[in-house]
N, C-alpha and C positions, 0 to 999 in steps of 0.2 A: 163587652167591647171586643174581646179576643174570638167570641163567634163573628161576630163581623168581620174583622180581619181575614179570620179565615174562609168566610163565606165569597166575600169580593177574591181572597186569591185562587178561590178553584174556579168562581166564573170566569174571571181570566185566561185560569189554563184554559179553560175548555173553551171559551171562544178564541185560543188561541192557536189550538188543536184543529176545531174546525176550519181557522183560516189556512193552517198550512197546508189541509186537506185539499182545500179548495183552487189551494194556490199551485200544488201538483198534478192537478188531473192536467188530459191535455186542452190543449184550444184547439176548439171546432174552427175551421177555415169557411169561409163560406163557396156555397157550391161553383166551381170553375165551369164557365160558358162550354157548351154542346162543341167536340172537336169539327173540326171540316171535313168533309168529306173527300176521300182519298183522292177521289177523280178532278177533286177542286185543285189546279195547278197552284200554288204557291207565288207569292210577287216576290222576287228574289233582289236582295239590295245590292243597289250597284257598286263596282267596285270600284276603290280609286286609283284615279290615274296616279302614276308615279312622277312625281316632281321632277323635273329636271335640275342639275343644280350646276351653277356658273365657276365650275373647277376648271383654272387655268394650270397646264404645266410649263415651269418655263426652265430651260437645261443648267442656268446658273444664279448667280444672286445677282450678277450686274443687268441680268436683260428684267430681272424682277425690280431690280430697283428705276430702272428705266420705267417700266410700263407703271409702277404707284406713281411717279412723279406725273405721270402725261393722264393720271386717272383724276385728278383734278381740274381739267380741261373739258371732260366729258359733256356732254350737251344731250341729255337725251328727251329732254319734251318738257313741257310746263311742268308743272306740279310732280314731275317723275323723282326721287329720291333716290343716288346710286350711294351705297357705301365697301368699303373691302374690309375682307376679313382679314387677322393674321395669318399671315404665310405659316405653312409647316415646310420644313427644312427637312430634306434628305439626305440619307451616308453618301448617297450618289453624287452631293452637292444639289440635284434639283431643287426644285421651291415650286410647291402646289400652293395656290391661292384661291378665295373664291370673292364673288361677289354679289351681294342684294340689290336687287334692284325693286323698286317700290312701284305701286299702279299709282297713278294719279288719284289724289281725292276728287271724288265727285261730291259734287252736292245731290 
């Protein structure tokens, strides 16, 4: 019985030896496609426009608080969606705001 035990635990190591072998070599990649040729100009990706973004400056809190109240009055097209961000407040007293403004869903 005790040769048995011991016969199963060196097969073990050793297929176990062979697996860590195996398992350390490297991995073959498969072969990367023929480069272009140099004179082949490149498609170059276009770049993006820079967003413009609806930053209001207003010189105090009272012309801000004015322009939020009359921003719910706004009408700008069917399906169009405006909403305003929180103001940031400056040492200056100013108040920078912005606003989204949404496209119409289409169907």
């Amino acid at each position: 019985m005790s040769r048995l035990i011991w016969s199963m635990g060196f097969a073990g190591l050793a297929l176990a030896c062979a697996v860590a072998a195996w398992l350390h070599r490297p991995v073959e990649l498969p072969s990367q496609a023929a480069e272009p040729e140099a004179s082949t100009p490149l498609a170059q990706a276009p770049t993006p426009r820079p967003r413009s973004v609806a930053r209001v400056t207003f010189p105090d809190s009272d012309s801000f608080q004015e322009s939020f109240r009359r921003t719910a009055d706004l009408r700008l097209g069917e399906g169009t969606t405006h909403m305003q961000l929180p103001p940031e407040r400056r040492a200056s007293g100013e108040v920078v705001a912005a606003w989204l403004v949404l496209r119409p869903a289409t169907p």
